[in-house]
C-alpha positions as CSV (number, residue, x, y, z in Angstrom):
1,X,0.0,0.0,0.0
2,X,2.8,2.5,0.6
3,X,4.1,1.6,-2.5
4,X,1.2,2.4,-4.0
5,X,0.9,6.4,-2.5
6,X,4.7,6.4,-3.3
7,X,3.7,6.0,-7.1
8,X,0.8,8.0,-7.2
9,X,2.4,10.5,-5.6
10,X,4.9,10.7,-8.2
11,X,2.8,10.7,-11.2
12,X,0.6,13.3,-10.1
13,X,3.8,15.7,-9.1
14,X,5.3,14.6,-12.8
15,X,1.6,15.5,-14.3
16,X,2.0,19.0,-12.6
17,X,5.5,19.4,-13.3
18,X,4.7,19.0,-17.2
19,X,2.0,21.3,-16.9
20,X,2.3,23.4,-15.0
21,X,1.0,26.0,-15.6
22,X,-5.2,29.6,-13.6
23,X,-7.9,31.6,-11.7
24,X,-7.6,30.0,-8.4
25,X,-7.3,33.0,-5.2
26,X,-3.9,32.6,-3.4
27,X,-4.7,29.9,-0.9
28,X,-4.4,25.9,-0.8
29,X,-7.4,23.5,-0.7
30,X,-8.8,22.1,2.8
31,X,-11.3,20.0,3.1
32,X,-13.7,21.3,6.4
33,X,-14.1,18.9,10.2
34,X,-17.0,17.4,9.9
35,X,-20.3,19.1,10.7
36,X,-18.3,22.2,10.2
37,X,-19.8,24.8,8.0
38,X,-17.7,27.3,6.8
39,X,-18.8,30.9,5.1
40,X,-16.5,32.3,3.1
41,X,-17.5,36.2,1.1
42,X,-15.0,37.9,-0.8
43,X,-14.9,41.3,-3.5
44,X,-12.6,41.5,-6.5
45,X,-12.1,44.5,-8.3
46,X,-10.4,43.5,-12.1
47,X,-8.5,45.6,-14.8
48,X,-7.0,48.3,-13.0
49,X,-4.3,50.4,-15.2
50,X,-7.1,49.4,-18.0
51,X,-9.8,51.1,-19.9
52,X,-11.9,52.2,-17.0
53,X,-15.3,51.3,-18.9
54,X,-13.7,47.2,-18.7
55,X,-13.4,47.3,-15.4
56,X,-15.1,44.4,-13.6
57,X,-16.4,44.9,-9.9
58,X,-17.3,41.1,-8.9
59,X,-18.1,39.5,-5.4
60,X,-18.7,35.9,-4.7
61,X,-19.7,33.9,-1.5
62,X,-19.2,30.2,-0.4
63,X,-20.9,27.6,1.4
64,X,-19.0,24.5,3.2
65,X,-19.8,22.0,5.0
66,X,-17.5,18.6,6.3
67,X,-19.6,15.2,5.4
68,X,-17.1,12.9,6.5
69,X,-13.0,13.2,7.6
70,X,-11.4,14.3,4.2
71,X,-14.5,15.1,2.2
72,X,-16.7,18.0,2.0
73,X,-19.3,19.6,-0.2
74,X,-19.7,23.3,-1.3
75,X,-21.9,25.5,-2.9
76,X,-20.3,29.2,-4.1
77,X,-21.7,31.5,-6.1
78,X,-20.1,34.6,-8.2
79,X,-21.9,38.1,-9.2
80,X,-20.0,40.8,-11.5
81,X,-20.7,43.9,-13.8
82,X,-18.6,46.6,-14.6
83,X,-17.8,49.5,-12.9
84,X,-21.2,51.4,-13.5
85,X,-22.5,48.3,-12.5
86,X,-24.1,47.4,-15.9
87,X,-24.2,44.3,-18.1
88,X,-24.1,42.1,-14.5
89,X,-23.3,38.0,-14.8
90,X,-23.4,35.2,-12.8
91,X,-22.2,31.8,-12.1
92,X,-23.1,29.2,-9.8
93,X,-20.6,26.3,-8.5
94,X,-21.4,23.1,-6.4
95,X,-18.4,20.5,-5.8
96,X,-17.0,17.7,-3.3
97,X,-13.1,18.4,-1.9
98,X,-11.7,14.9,-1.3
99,X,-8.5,14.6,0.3
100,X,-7.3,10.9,0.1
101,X,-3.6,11.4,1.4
102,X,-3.2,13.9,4.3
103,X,0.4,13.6,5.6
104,X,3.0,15.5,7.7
105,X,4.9,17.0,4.5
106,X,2.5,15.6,1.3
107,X,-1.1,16.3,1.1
108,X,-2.9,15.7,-2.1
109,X,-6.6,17.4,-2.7
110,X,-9.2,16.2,-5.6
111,X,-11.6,18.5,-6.3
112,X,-15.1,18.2,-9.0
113,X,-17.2,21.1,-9.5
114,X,-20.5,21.2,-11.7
115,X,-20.6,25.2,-12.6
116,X,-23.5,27.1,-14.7
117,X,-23.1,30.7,-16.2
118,X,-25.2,32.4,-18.3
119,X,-26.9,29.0,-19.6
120,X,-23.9,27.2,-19.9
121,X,-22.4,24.4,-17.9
122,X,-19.2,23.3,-17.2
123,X,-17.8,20.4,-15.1
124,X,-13.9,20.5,-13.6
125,X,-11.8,17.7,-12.0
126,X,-9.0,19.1,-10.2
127,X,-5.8,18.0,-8.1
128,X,-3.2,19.8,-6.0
129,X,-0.1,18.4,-4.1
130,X,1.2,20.5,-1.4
131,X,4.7,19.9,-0.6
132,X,5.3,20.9,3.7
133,X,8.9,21.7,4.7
134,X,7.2,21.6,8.3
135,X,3.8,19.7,9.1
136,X,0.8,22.2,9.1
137,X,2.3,24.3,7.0
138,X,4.3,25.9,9.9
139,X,7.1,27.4,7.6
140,X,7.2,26.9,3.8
141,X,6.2,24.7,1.3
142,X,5.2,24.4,-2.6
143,X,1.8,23.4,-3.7
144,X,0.7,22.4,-7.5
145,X,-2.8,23.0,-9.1
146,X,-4.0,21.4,-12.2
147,X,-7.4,21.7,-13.5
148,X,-9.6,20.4,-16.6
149,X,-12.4,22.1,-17.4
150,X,-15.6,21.1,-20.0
151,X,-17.5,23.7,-20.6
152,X,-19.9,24.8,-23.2
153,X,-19.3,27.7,-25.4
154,X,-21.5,29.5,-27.5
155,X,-20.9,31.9,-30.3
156,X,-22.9,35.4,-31.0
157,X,-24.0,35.1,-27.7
158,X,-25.7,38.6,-28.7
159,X,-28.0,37.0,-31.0
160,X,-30.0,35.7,-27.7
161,X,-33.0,37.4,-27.4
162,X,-35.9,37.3,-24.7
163,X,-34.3,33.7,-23.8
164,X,-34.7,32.8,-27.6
165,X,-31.6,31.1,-29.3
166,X,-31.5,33.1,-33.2
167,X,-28.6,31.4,-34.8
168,X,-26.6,30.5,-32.4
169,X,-23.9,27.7,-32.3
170,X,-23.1,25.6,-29.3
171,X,-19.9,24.2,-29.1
172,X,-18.5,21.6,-26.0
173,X,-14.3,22.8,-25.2
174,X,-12.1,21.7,-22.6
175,X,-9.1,23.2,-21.2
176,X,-6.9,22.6,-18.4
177,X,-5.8,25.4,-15.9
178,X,-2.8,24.9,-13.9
179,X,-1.0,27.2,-11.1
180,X,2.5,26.6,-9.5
181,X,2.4,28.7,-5.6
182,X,4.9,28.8,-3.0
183,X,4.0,30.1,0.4
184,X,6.3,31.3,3.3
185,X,5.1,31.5,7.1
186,X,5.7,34.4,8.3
187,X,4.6,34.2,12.0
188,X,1.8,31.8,13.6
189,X,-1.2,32.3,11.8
190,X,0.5,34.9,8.9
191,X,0.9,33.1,5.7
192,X,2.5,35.2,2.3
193,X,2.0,33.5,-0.8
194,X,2.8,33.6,-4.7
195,X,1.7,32.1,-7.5
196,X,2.0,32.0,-11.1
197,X,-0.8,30.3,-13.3
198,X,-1.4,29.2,-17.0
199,X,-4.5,27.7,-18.9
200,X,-4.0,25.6,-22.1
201,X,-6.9,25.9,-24.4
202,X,-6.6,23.0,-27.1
203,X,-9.6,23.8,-29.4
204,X,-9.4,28.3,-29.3
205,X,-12.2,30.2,-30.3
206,X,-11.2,33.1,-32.1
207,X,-11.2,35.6,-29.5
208,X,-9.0,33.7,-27.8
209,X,-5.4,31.8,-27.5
210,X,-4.3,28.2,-27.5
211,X,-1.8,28.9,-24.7
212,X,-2.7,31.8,-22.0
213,X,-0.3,32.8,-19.6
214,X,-2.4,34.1,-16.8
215,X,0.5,36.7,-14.4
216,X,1.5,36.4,-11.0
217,X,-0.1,36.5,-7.9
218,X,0.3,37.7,-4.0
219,X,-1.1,36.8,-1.1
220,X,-1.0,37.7,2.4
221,X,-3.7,35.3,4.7
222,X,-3.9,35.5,8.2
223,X,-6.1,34.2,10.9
224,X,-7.9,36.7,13.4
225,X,-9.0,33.3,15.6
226,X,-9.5,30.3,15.4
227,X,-12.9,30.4,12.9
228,X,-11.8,33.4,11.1
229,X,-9.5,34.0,8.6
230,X,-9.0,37.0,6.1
231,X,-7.3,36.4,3.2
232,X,-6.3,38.9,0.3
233,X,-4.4,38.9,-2.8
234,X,-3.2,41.5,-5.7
235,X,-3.1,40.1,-9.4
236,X,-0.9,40.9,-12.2
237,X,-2.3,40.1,-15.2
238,X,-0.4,39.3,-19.0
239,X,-1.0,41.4,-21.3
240,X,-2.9,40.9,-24.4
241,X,-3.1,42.1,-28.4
242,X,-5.4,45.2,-26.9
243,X,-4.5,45.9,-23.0
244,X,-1.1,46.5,-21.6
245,X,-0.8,44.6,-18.0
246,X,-3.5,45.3,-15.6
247,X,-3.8,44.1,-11.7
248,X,-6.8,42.6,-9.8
249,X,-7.0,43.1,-6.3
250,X,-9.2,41.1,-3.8
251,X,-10.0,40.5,-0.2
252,X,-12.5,38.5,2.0
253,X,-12.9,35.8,4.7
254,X,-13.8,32.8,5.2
255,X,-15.4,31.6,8.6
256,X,-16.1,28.2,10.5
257,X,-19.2,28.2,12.0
C-alpha cells in the first residue's frame, strides 16, 4: 500500500511538473471537520491600469460544509458587472473536496465542480499536491494545481433574445488550468503566498489563445482566531493584443461556523 501512494504520488507531481501552468485565489485546498460549516464572502475588483469602462467589480460567496474526515461539499456563487455596475453575470458552483492522502509534508486534494453561467455548464476535475517543509504548514512549502475544465461555449451570444436562441452555435471545449504557488510562514497564523498560473486551451475560439499565460499572484492570509480568517491577494495580469498589463485586487474571509 505505501508503494502504491509512493507512485501516485509521483505521477501526479510529474503530471504537474509538465504542466504546469489559472484563476484560483492565493490559498491551498482544505477539506472542512465534519459538521463544520464554513462561510466564506470575498470582493474582487479586475482591470485596474485598463480602460476604465472594462473594469469588472465582482463578489462571490461560499458555502462549506465537512460530510465525512477528508470530504466536503460546497456551494459558491459569483456576481459581477462593470464599474457602472451594468451588463451584471453570474455563475453558480457546487463540488465535493476529497483529500485521500493527508500527511506531515505531502497532502494531495481532488476536487469536481458542476458550474452554470449564463446558460452554460461546465464540469472541472482538479488536483493539488502540497509539498510541507514543516507539518501544518508551519514554515514553507510548494503546492501544484491542475485543473480540466468542460465547458460549453456558444458563439454570437448577442443574438440571444428574450431567452430565444436566433442562430446560435453551441460548441462543447475543454481546457486545463494549472498554477505553481509557494507560500512562506511568516509568523503563527501569517501566511504570504505567490503564485503564477497558466491555462492551455486545445480547441481556441477566435477571441482567444491556445496557450494563455495568466501573471503572477500575491497573497498575504492570516487568521484573526481560530474560525476566522481574512485572506487577500493583488493580481498581475499578462498582457494581451489590446491591454497592456493590468492588476486585480481582492480581499475576503472565510469563517467556521
Amino acid at each position: 500500500m505505501k508503494r502504491f501512494y509512493v507512485w501516485l504520488i509521483f505521477f501526479v507531481f510529474l503530471w504537474e511538473i509538465i504542466l504546469s501552468h489559472d484563476v484560483w485565489a492565493a490559498d491551498t485546498l482544505e477539506t472542512w471537520k465534519i459538521g463544520a460549516t464554513d462561510v466564506g464572502f470575498f470582493v474582487v475588483y479586475d482591470g485596474i491600469g485598463g480602460e476604465a469602462k472594462k473594469n469588472i467589480f465582482s463578489s462571490n460567496m461560499l458555502f462549506g460544509y465537512g460530510l465525512l474526515k477528508n470530504l466536503s461539499a460546497y456551494f459558491q456563487t459569483f456576481l459581477q458587472a462593470n464599474n457602472t455596475f451594468g451588463f451584471a453575470q453570474y455563475n453558480h458552483n457546487i463540488g465535493l473536496l476529497i483529500t485521500p492522502i493527508d500527511t506531515r509534508h505531502v497532502d494531495m486534494d481532488f476536487l469536481f465542480e458542476i458550474g452554470v453561467s449564463d446558460r452554460l455548464l461546465s464540469a472541472k476535475l482538479m488536483t493539488e499536491l502540497n509539498l510541507d517543509l514543516d507539518p501544518n504548514q508551519h514554515s514553507w512549502g510548494i503546492y501544484l494545481k491542475n485543473g480540466f475544465k468542460l465547458y460549453g461555449y456558444r458563439e454570437n451570444s448577442t443574438t440571444i433574445i428574450r431567452k430565444r436562441n436566433i442562430n446560435v452555435k453551441h460548441e462543447l471545449r475543454f481546457l486545463i488550468e494549472s498554477l505553481i504557488g509557494t507560500y512562506l510562514t511568516i509568523k503563527k497564523n501569517h501566511q504570504i503566498l505567490l503564485e503564477v498560473d497558466f491555462i492551455v486551451r486545445p480547441k481556441p475560439a477566435t477571441n482567444e489563445k491556445g496557450l494563455n499565460f495568466g501573471g503572477f499572484s500575491l497573497g498575504y492570509n492570516f487568521k484573526l482566531n481560530k474560525t476566522l480568517e481574512l485572506l487577500n491577494e493583488i493580481h498581475l495580469e499578462s498582457p494581451t493584443e489590446k491591454i497592456g498589463w493590468t492588476f486585480r485586487i481582492s480581499t475576503g474571509f472565510i469563517a467556521s461556523l
